[in-house]
C-alpha positions as CSV (number, residue, x, y, z in Angstrom):
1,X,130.6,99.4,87.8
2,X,128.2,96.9,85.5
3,X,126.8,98.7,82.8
4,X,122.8,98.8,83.8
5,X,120.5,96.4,82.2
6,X,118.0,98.0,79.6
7,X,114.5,99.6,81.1
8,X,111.4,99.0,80.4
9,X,110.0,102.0,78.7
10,X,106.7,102.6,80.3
11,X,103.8,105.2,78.9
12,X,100.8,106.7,81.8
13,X,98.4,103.7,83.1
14,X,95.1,105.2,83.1
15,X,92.0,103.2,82.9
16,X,93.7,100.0,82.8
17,X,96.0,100.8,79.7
18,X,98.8,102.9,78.9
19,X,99.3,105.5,76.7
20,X,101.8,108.3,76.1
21,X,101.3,111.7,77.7
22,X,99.3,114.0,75.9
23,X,102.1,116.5,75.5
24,X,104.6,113.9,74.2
25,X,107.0,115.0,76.8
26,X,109.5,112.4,78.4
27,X,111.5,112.8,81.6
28,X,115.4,111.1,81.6
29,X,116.0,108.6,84.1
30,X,119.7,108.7,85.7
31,X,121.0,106.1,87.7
32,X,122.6,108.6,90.8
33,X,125.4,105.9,91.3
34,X,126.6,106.3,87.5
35,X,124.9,108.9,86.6
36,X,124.3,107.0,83.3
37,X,121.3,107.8,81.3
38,X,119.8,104.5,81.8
39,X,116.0,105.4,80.4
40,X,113.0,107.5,80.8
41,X,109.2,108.3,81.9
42,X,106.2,110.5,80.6
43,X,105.5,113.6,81.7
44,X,102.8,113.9,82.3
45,X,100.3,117.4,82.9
46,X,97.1,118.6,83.7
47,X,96.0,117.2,80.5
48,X,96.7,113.8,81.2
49,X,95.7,114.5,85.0
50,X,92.2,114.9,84.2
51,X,92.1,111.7,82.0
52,X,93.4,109.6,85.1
53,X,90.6,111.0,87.1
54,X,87.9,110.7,85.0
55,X,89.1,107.1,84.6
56,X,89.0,106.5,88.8
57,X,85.7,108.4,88.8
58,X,84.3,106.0,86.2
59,X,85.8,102.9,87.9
60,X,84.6,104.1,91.7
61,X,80.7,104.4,90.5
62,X,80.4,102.1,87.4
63,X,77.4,99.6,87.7
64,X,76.5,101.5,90.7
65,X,80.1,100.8,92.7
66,X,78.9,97.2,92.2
67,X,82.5,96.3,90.6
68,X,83.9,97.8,93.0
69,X,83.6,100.8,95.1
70,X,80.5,98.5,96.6
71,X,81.9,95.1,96.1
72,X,82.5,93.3,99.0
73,X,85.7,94.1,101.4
74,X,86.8,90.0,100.1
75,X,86.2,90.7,97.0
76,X,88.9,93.2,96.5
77,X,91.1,91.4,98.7
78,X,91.7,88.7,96.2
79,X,93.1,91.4,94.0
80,X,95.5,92.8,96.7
81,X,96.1,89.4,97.4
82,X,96.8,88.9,93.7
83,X,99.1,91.8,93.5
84,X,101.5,90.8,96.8
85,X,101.9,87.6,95.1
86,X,103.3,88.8,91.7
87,X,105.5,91.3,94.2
88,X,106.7,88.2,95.4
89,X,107.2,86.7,92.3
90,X,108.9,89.6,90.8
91,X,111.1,90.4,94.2
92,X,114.4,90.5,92.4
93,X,113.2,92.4,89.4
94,X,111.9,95.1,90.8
95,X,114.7,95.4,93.4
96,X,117.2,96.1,90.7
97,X,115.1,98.6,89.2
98,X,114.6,100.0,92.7
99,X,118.6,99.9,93.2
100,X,119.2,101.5,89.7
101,X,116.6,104.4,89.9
102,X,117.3,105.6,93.5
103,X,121.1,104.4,94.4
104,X,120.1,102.2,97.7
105,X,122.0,99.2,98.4
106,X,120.5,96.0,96.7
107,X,120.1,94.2,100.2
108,X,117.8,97.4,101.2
109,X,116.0,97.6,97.5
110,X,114.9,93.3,98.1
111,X,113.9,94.6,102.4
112,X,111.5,97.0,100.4
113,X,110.1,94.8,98.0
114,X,109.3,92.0,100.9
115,X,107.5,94.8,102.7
116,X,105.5,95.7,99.8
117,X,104.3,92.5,99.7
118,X,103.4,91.9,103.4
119,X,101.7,94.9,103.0
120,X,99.3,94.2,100.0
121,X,98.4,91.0,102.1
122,X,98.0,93.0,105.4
123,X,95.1,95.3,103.7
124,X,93.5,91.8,101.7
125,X,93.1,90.9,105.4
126,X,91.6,94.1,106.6
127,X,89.7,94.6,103.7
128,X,87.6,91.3,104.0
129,X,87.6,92.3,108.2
130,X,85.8,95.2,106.9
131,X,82.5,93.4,105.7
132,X,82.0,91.9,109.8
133,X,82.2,95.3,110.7
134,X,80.1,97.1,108.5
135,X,76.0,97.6,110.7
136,X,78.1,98.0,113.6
137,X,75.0,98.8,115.9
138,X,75.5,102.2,118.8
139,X,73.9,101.6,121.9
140,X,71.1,104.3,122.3
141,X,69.2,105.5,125.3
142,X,65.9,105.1,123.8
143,X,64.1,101.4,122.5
144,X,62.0,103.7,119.8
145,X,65.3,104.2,117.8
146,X,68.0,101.8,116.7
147,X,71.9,103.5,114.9
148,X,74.3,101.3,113.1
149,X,77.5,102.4,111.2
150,X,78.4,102.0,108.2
151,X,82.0,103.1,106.3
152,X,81.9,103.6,103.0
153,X,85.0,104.8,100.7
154,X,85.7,108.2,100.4
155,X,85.7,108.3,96.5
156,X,88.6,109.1,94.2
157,X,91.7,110.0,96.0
158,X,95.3,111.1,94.6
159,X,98.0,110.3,96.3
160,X,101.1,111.6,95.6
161,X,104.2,110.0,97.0
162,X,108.0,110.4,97.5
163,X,111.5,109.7,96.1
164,X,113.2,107.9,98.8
165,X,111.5,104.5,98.9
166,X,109.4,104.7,95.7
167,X,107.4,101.4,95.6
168,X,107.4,101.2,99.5
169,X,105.8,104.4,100.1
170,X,103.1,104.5,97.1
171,X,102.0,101.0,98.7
172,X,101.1,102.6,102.0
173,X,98.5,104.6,100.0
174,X,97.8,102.3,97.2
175,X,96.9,99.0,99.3
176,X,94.8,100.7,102.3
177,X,92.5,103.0,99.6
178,X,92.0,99.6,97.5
179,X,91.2,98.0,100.4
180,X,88.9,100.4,101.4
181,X,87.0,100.5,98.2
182,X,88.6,104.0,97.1
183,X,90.0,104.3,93.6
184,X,93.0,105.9,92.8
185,X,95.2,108.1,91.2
186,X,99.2,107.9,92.0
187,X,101.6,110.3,90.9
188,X,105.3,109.1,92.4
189,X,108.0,111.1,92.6
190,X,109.8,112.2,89.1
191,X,113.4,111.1,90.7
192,X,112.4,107.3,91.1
193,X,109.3,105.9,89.2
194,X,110.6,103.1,87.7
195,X,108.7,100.4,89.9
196,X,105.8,102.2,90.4
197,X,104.5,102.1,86.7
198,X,106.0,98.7,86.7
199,X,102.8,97.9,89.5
200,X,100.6,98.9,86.7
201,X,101.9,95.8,84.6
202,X,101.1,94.0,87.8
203,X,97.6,95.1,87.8
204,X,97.0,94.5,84.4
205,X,98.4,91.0,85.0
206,X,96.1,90.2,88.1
207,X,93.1,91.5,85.8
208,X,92.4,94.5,88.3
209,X,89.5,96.2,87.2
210,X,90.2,98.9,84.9
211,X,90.4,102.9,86.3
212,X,90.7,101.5,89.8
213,X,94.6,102.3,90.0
214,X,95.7,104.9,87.8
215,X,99.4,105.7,87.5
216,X,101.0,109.2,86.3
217,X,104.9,110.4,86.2
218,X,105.6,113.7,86.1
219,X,107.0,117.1,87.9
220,X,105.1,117.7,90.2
221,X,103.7,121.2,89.7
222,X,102.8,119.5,85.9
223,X,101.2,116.7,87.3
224,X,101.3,116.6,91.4
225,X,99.2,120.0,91.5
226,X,96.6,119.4,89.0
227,X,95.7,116.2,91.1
228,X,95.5,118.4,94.5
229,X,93.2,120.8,93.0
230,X,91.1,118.2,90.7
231,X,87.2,119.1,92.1
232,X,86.7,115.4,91.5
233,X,89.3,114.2,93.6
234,X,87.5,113.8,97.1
235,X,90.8,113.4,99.4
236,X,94.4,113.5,98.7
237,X,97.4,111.8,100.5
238,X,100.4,112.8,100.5
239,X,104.0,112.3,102.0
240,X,107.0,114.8,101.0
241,X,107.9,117.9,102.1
242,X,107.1,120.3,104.7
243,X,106.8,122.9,101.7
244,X,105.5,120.7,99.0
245,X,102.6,119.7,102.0
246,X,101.5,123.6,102.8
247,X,100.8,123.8,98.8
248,X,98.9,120.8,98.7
249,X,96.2,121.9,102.1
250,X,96.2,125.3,100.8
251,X,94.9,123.6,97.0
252,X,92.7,121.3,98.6
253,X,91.1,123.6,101.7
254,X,89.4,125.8,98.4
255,X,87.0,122.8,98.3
256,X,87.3,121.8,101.5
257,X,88.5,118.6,100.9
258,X,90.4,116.3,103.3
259,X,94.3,115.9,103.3
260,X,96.7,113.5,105.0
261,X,99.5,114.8,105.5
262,X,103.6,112.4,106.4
263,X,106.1,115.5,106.0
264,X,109.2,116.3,107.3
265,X,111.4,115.7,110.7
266,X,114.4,116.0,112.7
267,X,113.9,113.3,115.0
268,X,116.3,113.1,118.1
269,X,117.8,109.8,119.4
270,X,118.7,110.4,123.4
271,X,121.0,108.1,124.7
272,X,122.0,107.9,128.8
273,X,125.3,107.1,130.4
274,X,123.3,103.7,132.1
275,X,123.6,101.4,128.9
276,X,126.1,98.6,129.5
277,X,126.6,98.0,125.9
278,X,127.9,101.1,124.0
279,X,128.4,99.5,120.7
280,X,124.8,98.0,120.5
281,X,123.4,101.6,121.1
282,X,126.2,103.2,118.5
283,X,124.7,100.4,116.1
284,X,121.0,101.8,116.4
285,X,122.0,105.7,116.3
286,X,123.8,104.4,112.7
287,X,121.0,102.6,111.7
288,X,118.8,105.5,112.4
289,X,120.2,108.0,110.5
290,X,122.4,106.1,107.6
291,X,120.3,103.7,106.8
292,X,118.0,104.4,103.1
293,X,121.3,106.8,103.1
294,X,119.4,108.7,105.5
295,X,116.8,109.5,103.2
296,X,114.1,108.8,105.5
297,X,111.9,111.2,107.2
298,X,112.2,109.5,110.8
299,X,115.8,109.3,110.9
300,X,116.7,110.6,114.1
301,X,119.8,113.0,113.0
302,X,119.8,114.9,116.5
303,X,121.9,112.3,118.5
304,X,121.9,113.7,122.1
305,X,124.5,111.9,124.2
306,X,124.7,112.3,127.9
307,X,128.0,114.0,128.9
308,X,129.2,111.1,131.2
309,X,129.4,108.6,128.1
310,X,129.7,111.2,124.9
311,X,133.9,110.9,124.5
312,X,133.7,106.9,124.6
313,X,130.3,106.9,122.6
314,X,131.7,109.1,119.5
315,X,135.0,107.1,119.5
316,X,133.1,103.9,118.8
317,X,130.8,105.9,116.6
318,X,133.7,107.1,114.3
319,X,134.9,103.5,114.6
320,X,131.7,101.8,113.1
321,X,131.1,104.4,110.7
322,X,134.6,104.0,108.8
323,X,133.6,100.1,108.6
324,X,130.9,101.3,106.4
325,X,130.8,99.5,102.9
326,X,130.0,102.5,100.5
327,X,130.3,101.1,97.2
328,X,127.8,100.1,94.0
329,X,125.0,99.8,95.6
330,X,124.2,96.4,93.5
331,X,127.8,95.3,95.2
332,X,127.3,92.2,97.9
333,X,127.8,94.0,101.0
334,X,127.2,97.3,100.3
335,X,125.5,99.4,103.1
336,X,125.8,103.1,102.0
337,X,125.3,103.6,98.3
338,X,124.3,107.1,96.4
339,X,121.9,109.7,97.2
340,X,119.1,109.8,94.8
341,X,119.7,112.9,92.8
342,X,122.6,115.0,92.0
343,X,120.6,117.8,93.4
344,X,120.1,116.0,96.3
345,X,123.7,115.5,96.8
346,X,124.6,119.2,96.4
347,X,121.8,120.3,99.1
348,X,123.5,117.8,101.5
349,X,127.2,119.4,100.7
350,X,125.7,122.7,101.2
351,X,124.3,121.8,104.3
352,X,127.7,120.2,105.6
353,X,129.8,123.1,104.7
354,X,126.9,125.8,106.3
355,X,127.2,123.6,109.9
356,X,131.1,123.7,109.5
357,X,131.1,128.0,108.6
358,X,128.5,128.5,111.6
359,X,131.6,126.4,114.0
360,X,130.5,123.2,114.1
361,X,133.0,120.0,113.9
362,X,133.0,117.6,111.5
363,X,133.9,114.9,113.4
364,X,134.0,112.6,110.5
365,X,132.7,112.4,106.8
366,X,131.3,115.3,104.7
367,X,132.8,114.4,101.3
368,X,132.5,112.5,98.9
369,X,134.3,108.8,99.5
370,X,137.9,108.8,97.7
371,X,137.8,105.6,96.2
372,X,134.2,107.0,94.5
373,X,135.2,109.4,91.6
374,X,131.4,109.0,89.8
375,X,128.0,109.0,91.3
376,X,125.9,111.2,93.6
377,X,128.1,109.2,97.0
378,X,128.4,111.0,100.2
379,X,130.2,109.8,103.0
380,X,127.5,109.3,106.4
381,X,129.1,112.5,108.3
382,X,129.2,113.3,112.2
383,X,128.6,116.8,113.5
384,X,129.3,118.0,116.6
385,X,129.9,121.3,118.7
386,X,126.7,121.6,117.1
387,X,124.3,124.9,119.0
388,X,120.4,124.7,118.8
389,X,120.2,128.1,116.8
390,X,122.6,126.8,113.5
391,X,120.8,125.2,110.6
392,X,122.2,122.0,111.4
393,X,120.1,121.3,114.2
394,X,116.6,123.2,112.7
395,X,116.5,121.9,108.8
396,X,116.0,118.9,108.3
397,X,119.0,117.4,105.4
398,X,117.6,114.1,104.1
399,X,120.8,112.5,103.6
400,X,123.2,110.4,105.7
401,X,124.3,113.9,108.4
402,X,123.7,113.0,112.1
403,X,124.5,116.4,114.4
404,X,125.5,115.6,118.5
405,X,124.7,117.5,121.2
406,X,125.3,117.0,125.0
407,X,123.2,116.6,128.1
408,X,123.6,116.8,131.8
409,X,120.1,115.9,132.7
410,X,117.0,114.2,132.3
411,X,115.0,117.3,132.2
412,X,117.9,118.8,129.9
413,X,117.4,115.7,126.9
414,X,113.8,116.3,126.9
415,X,114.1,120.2,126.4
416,X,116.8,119.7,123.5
417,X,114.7,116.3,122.2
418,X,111.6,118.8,122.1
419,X,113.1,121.8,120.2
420,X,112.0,121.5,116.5
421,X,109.4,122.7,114.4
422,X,108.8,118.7,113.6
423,X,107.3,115.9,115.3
424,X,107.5,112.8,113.4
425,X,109.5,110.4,115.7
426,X,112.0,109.9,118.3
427,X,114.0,107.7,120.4
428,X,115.5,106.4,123.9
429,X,118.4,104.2,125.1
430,X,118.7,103.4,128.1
431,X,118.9,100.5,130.6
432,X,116.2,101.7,133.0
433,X,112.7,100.4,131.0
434,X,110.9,103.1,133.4
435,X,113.0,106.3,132.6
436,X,112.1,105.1,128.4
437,X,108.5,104.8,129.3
438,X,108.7,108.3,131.1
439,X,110.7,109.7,128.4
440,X,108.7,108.1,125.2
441,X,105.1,109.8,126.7
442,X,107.1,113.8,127.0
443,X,109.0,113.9,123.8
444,X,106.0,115.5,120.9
445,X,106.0,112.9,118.4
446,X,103.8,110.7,116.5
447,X,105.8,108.0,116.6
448,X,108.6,106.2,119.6
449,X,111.6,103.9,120.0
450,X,113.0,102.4,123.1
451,X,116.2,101.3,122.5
452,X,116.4,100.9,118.9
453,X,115.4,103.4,116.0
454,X,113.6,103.2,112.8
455,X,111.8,99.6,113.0
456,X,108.5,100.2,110.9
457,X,105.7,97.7,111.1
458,X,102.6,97.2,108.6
459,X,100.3,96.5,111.7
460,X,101.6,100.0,113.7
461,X,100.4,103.6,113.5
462,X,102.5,105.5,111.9
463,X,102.2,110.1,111.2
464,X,103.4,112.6,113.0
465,X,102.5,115.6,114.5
466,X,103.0,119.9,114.5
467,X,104.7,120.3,111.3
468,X,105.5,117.2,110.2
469,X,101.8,116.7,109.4
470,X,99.0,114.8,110.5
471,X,96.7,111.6,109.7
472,X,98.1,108.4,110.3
473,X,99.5,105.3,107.9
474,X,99.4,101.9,107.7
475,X,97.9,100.0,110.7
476,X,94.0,100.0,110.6
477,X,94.6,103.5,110.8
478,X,96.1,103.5,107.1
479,X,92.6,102.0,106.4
480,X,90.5,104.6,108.3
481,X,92.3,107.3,106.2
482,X,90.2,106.0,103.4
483,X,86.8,105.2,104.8
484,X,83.7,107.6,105.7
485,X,81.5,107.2,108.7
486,X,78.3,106.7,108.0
487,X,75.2,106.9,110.4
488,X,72.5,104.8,109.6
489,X,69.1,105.4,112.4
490,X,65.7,104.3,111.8
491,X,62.6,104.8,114.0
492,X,61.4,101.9,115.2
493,X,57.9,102.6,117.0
494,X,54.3,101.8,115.2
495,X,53.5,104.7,117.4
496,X,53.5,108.5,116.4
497,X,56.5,110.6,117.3
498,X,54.3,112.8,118.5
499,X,56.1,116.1,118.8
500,X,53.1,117.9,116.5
501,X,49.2,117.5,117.3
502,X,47.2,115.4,114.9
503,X,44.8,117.3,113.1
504,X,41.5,116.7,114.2
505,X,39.1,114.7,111.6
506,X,36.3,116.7,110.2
C-alpha cells in the first residue's frame, strides 16, 4: 500500500476561526487499512463546548437574528449554495481524506461527496421555499378572527453525528438547520473527523457568517455530553447508537428540551421463491448489507429466504460474495475495504465467533482476508442455521455479517421480519408488486424497499421507529426538524368582544 499523503492539521472552528482546544489535548488519527499514524484532531471538552455555544448563541440573535437567524430563507441559501459548490470543487480531496480516515473504498468515499453536495443544494432550495410559506393563513370558523403560521428556527442546536459516513451524515444535520435559520454546533465522531473540520475551511472560504457553524472533535463523553446537557442548546440531533441515544434524551429531558433521535437496526430483507432472477435479488441482499462495509444502520443483515429457493439462493450468494474485491480501499475496483477502527473490527470477530459457539454456520467468511496481513479487513461473512433467540439475530454488528433464516409462509416472513427491538428499515423481493405493497405496510419500520435495499434519497423521509429512534431526516421533514410552529391570530372586529359588561358612565 501507498504511503498516505500528509493531513491537514486542523484546531476547533468556533466562531468562524480556529483555535486549539483549551486543554491542549490532541486525538491520533489511524488510517484502519494501515493502521499508520497518518495525523491528528483536538480534543476537545466541556471547556471548549461552552465556547462553541456561546459563539452559535451570539451568531443566532446578533443584530436582532437580522444576519441571520431572521434573514431571509434565500439569503442563506446562497451560502448553502456556496458551500455545495466548493464540495463540488473539492470532490476528490475530500474523498481521499474520507477513504484514509474511515477505510471505505474510494469509489464509495467520491458517492458520498456527490451526495453531500446535492444535499447542500436541496436545503438552498427549501430554504428560499420557506419565505412563500411563511403567513400561511388557517381557515377559521369565525370572520371576527384571522390565524396565519409562521416557523421560526428553533435556536442553537448540537448535533452530534457518527463514524460510518462522516461528512455524509453531519450534512443531513448541518444543511437542513442552516436552512432553517438554526445555528449550530457539530461534534463528529472521534474515529473519522477529518472532513468535517475540513467543511469549516469551506465556510470560512464562502464567508459564512461567523458562529453560525461551529465545529468540535472530541470523545464523546468530553465533548458529545457537554453539548446534550448545554441549557443553551435548544434541541439536539443525533444519529449513533441505541445506547449512546438513551444518554442523550435522558440529558436533554432535564430541560425538557427536544431530541431527534436515527439509532440502531437489524433490518430484514425477505425474499420469495416467485423472483425469476435469483442473481439480481443476491445482488441487492449484498448490497444491503456489505456495502459502507456494512457499517450502516439500515443494512438489512436478517436475510430471510423462502425455503423453496434458499439452497439455489445461498449458492449464488457464496458465489458473488468470493468475487468481492477486498483490497486498499484507494485500489481501482475495490468494493470491501477496512472497518473503521480496530475496535470495531474486534467487536465484529467477537460477534462471528459468539453466532458460531451458540451453533450457527458460517457459511462463508468470518476472518480476516489471507492476502491482507495489515489493516482492520474483515471478510463480508454468511450465517446461517441461525435461531431467533442467539445474538446473531437480536444485536445489531455494524459490519459486513448478514445472518439467514428460512420461511414457509407469508404470514411466517412477516413474524420473523417483525422480531427485533429495532425498526429502522426493511425490505421485499418479489415478483408479485401486490404481495410487496402488502408486505411493505405490516413490517414496523420507518423506512421500505421493494425489490432493492438501501437506495437513500435527499428528497425522502428518512428515521425509524421503536428503538431505533424517532424524528425524521432529510426530505422537508429534515427541515421541519429544525423549525417551530408559530401561531400568529389577531382580532379583527372594530366591535367589542363582548364577553364582560361595559361599565356604565357616571
Amino acid at each position: 500500500m501507498a504511503a498516505p499523503p500528509a493531513i491537514p492539521r486542523r484546531g476547533l472552528f468556533i466562531g468562524g476561526g480556529w483555535r486549539e482546544p483549551a486543554l491542549g489535548r490532541r486525538i491520533p488519527v489511524i488510517n484502519p487499512a494501515t493502521e499508520d499514524t497518518i495525523g491528528d484532531i483536538p480534543a476537545a471538552t466541556a471547556e471548549d463546548v461552552e465556547l462553541a455555544v456561546a459563539a452559535a448563541r451570539d451568531a443566532f440573535t446578533r443584530d436582532g437574528g437580522s444576519e441571520w437567524s431572521r434573514a431571509s430563507g434565500a439569503a442563506r441559501a446562497k451560502y448553502l449554495n456556496a458551500i455545495a459548490a466548493k464540495i463540488k470543487e473539492k470532490i476528490t480531496y475530500l474523498a481521499l481524506l474520507e477513504t484514509l480516515d474511515s477505510g471505505k473504498p474510494k469509489d464509495e468515499a467520491v458517492a458520498d461527496m456527490e451526495d453531500v453536495a446535492a444535499c447542500f443544494e436541496y436545503y438552498a432550495g427549501l430554504a428560499e421555499a420557506l419565505d412563500g410559506k411563511q403567513h400561511a393563513p388557517i381557515p377559521l370558523p369565525m370572520e371576527n378572527f384571522k390565524s396565519y403560521i409562521l416557523k421560526e428556527p428553533i435556536g442553537v442546536v448540537g448535533l452530534i453525528t457518527p463514524w460510518n459516513y462522516p461528512l455524509l451524515m453531519a450534512t443531513w444535520k448541518v444543511a437542513p438547520s442552516l436552512a432553517a435559520g438554526c445555528t449550530a454546533v457539530l461534534k463528529p465522531s472521534e474515529l473519522s473527523s477529518l472532513t468535517c473540520l475540513e467543511l469549516g475551511v469551506i465556510c470560512e472560504e464562502v464567508g459564512l457568517p461567523s458562529g453560525v457553524l461551529n465545529i468540535i472533535t472530541g470523545l464523546g463523553p468530553d465533548a458529545g455530553a457537554p453539548i446534550a446537557s448545554h441549557p443553551n442548546v435548544d434541541k439536539v440531533a443525533f444519529t449513533g447508537s441505541t445506547e449512546t441515544g438513551k444518554r442523550i434524551m435522558t440529558a436533554a429531558a432535564q430541560m425538557v428540551k427536544p431530541v431527534s433521535l436515527e439509532l440502531g437496526g437489524k433490518s430484514p430483507l425477505v425474499i420469495f421463491d416467485d423472483v425469476a432472477d435469483i442473481d439480481k435479488a443476491v445482488e441487492w441482499a449484498m448490497f444491503g448489507c456489505f456495502f459502507n462495509g456494512g457499517q450502516v444502520c439500515s443494512a438489512t443483515s436478517r436475510l430471510l429466504l423462502h425455503e423453496n429457493i434458499a439452497a439455489k439462493f445461498l449458492d449464488r450468494f457464496v458465489e458473488w460474495t468470493k468475487n468481492i474485491k477486498i483490497s486498499d480501499p484507494l485500489e481501482e475496483g475495490c468494493r470491501l475495504g477496512s472497518v473503521v477502527s480496530e475496535g470495531q473490527y474486534e467487536k465484529i470477530k467477537k460477534f462471528v465467533s459468539t453466532a458460531r459457539a451458540e451453533g450457527a454456520t458460517i457459511l462463508h467468511g468470518g476472518d480476516r482476508p489471507k492476502h491482507l496481513s495489515k489493516g482492520f479487513f474483515i471478510e463480508p461473512t454468511i450465517i446461517t442455521d441461525v435461531s431467533t433467540s442467539m445474538q446473531i439475530w437480536r444485536e445489531e454488528v455494524f459490519g459486513p455479517v448478514i445472518c439467514v433464516k428460512v420461511f414457509k409462509t407469508e404470514s411466517e416472513a412477516v413474524e420473523l421480519a417483525n422480531d427485533t427491538h429495532y425498526g429502522l428499515a426493511g425490505g421485499v423481493i418479489s415478483d408479485d408488486l401486490e404481495r410487496c405493497e402488502r408486505i411493505a405496510k405490516v413490517i414496523h419500520s420507518g423506512i421500505m424497499w421493494i425489490n432493492c435495499s438501501q437506495p437513500t434519497l435527499v428528497q425522502a423521509p428518512w428515521g425509524g421507529n421503536k428503538r431505533s429512534g424517532f424524528g425524521r431526516e432529510l426530505g422537508e421533514w429534515g427541515l421541519e426538524n429544525y423549525l417551530s410552529v408559530k401561531q400568529v391570530t389577531k382580532y379583527c372586529s372594530d366591535e367589542l368582544y363582548g364577553w364582560y359588561q361595559r361599565p356604565s358612565k357616571l
